[in-house]
N, C-alpha and C positions, 0 to 999 in steps of 0.2 A: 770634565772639570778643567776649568782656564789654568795655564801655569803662571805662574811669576809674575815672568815676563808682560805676557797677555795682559794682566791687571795693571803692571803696573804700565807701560802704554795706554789702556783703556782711561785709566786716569789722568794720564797726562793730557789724551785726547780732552776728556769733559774739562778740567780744567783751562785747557785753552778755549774752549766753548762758553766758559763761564766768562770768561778774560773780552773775551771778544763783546757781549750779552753786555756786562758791563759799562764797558765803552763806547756804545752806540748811548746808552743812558746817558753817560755821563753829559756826551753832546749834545742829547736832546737837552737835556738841562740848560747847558751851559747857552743855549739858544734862546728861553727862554725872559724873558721881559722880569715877569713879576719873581722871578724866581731868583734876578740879579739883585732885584732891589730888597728882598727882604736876607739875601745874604748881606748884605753893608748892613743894613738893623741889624742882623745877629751878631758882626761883627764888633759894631759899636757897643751890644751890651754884653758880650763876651768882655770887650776892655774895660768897663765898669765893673766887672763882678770879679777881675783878675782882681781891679784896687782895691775894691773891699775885700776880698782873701787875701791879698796882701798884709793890708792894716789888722786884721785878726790872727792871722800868725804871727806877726810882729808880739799881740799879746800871748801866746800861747807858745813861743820858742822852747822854753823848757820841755814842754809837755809833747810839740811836734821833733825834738832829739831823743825824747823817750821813745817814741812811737818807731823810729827810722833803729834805735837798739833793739828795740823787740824784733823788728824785721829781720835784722840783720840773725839774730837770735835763732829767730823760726825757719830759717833757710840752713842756718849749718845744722840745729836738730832733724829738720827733715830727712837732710844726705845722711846723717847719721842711723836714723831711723829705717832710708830706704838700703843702707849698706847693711847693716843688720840684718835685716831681713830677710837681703840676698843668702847674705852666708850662711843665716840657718836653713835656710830653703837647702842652697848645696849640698849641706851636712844630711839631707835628707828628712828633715823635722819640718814637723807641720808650723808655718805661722800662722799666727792669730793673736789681738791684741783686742782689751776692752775696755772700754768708754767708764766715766762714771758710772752711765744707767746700767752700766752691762750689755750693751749692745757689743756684740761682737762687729769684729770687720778682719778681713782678710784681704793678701796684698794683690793687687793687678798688674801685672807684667804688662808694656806695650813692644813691640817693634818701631823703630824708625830709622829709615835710607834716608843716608844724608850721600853728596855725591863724592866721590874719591878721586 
């Protein structure tokens, strides 16, 4: 069995593999003839499609401040939801929550190393 350590090196390795792999793409790309020319096309009708979302949010303002308070809404119930969770878990109590249909779900824990 690999420790820790091992893995998480082994991953740093593939990731810079990946990085690398990448990069070589990008250039072959960025080489390429037809490949300049149809990024200007993309970019030209990227800036057409920005102006017309633009001018439909224009009408729709009310309804796109509703939309940005539900967000905002859904992000602090979430933490609430995931803080809860935790502490009955602590407490030693089973969680589990359920949907209209009755679907049950239960909660999933991850790890993540951030650097210090």
């Amino acid at each position: 069995m690999a420790t820790i350590q091992e893995i998480f090196i082994r991953i740093g390795e593939t990731k810079k593999k990946q990085k690398d792999i990448r990069a070589a793409y990008k250039d072959a790309l960025a080489t390429s003839l037809e490949y300049q020319e149809l990024t200007d096309k993309l970019k030209t009708l990227r800036e057409k499609k920005k102006q017309i979302e633009g001018s439909v949010k224009q009408q729709f303002s009310s309804e796109l401040t509703k939309l940005d308070d539900f967000a905002i809404d859904l992000a602090s119930d979430q933490e609430l939801l995931n803080d809860a969770a935790l502490t009955t878990l602590m407490k030693g109590e089973t969680v589990e929550v359920m949907d209209e249909y009755e679907n049950k779900y239960e909660p999933v824990f991850s790890v993540k190393f951030k650097k210090s």
